[in-house]
N, C-alpha and C positions, 0 to 999 in steps of 0.2 A: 361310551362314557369317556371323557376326555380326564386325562392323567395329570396329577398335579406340577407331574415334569412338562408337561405339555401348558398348563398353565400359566407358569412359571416362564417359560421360552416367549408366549406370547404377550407378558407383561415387557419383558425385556424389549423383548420386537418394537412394543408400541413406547417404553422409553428411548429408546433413543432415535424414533420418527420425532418423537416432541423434544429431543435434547435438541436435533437438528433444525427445528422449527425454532427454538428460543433462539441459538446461532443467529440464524438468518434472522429474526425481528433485531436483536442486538447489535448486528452488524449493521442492519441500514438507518439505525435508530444513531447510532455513533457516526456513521456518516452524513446525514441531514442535519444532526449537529454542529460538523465542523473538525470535530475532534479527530486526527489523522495520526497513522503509528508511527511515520516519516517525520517529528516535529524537528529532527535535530537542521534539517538544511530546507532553507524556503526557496523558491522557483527565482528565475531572473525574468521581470520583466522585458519586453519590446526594448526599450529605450537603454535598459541597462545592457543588451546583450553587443549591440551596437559600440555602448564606450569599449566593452573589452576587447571587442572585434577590434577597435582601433588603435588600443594599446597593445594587443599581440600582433598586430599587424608591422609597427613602428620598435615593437621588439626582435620579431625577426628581420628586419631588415636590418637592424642594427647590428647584428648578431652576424649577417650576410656580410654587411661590411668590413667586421671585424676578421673576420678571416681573409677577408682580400678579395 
């Protein structure tokens, strides 16, 4: 005969298989969304990475020059 402590253990067990199961639907449900934990900085573009390439490029040399 199985013990109400033994019960009880096995309720727990299978909460949190399904806490972990909510988890993972939540989680890919927010991300098919759109919704990201990262919102404070957004990615550079191709074409943007290139301008700063070009401005830190013409800043170091600047920079090179000033020292001699």
């Amino acid at each position: 005969m199985i013990s109400l402590i033994e019960v009880l253990q096995q309720l727990r067990n299978e909460r949190s298989r399904i806490d972990e199961a909510i988890a993972r639907i939540e989680s890919r449900l927010t991300r098919a969304a759109g919704v990201h934990s990262n919102q404070g900085r957004k990615g550079m573009g191709q074409d943007e990475r290139k301008v700063v390439a070009e401005r830190m490029k013409r800043y170091w040399e600047q920079r090179r020059q000033a020292r001699g």
